[in-house]
Each structure stands twice: as C-alpha cells, then as structure tokens.
C-alpha positions in Angstrom: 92.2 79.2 97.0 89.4 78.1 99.5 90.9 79.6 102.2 90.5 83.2 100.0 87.2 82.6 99.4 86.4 81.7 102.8 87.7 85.3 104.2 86.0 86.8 101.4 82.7 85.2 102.7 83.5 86.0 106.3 84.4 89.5 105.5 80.9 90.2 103.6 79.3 88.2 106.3 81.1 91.0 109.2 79.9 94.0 106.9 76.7 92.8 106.7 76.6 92.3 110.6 78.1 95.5 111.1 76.0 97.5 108.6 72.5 95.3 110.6 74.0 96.2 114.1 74.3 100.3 113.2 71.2 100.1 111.8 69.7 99.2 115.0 71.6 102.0 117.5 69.4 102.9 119.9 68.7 106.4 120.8 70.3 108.2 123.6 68.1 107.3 127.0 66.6 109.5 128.8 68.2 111.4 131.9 67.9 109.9 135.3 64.1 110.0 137.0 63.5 113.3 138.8 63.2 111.6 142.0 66.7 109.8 141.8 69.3 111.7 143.5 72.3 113.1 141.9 75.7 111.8 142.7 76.5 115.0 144.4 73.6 114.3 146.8 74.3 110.7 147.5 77.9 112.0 148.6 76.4 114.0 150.8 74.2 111.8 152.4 77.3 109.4 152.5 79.4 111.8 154.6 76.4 113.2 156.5 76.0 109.4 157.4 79.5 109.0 158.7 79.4 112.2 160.3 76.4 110.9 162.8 78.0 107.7 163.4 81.0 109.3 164.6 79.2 111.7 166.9 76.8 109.0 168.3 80.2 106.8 168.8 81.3 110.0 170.8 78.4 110.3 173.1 78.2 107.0 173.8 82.2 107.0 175.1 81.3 110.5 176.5 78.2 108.5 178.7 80.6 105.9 179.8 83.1 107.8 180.8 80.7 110.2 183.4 79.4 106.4 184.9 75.7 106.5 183.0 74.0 103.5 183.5 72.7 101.4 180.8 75.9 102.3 178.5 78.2 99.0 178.3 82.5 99.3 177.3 81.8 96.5 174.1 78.8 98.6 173.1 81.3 101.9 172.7 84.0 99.7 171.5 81.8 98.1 168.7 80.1 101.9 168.0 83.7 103.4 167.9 85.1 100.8 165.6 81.8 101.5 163.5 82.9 105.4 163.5 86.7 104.4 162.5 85.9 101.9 159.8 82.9 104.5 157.9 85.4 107.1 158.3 88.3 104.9 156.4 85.9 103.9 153.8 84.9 107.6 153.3 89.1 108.3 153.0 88.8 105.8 150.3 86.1 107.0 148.1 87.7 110.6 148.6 91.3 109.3 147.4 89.8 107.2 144.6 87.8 110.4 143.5 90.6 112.5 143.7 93.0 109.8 141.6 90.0 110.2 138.8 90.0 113.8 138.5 93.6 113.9 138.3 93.8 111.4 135.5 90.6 113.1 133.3 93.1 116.0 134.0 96.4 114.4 132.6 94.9 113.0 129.3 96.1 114.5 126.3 93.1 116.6 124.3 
C-alpha cells in the first residue's frame, strides 16, 4: 500500500512540475540581428572562399612552372593541398545538404 501512495505522491508532484514548467514558456525570440548573415550568404562566402584558394593555388603552380623567382615547389605543394582539401570539405557540406533535403522530402505529412 506505501508503494501506491508513494506514485500517487510522485505523480501529483510531476503535474505540479509540469503545470509550473508551462507556466513559465518563454516567448518565441526574436529573429536573427539585421547585421548577422543569412545561411544563404555564409554559403556563399564559404564557396567564394574555396573558389580563391583554388585559383591562387593555380597561379602559384602557373608561376612555378614559367621559372618566376621567389615561388618555391613546397609552397605550391602546401597551397595546392590547401585548394584540394577546402574543395573536399565543400563536397561534404554539399552531400550532407543534399542528404537533408531528401529526408525533409521523404517524411510522411
């Protein structure tokens, strides 16, 4: 019989918690700062940002191969794997974001 009136207890004691908590929902924030950028924009800068790496890493190999001084075989080694690994990473993002949209798309309304 203790063991009843225990759950009863508890069970007032969750409603009561329950009933407190709802009673303290907080209202829906505020959108994002005008000066934050949107997601859209920060992809864009993202891609922008591998899109100049892999033309610098370009005209560096591009200055080494015609003999100009000053440009060294590590440094376009090291700007070319720079180019290879921002360009995999932006793969990535674009699969993952393309494995989202395509399971929003499959879920059941």
């Amino acid at each position: 019989m203790s063991q009843g009136v225990e759950f009863n207890r508890l069970m007032l004691e969750m409603r009561s918690m329950q009933m407190e908590a709802m009673a303290k929902a907080k209202p829906v924030q505020a959108p994002a700062e005008a000066g934050a950028p949107s997601f859209s924009e920060m992809l864009s800068q993202a891609v922008d940002k591998v899109n100049e790496t892999q033309q610098a890493s370009t005209a560096m190999a591009n200055a080494f191969e015609v003999g100009q001084s000053g440009v060294d075989l590590t440094d376009v080694m090291i700007a070319s794997q720079k180019a290879s690994v921002s360009f995999q990473a932006m793969t990535q993002v674009r699969n993952k974001l393309v494995q989202a949209y395509q399971d929003i798309m499959q879920m059941p309304v």
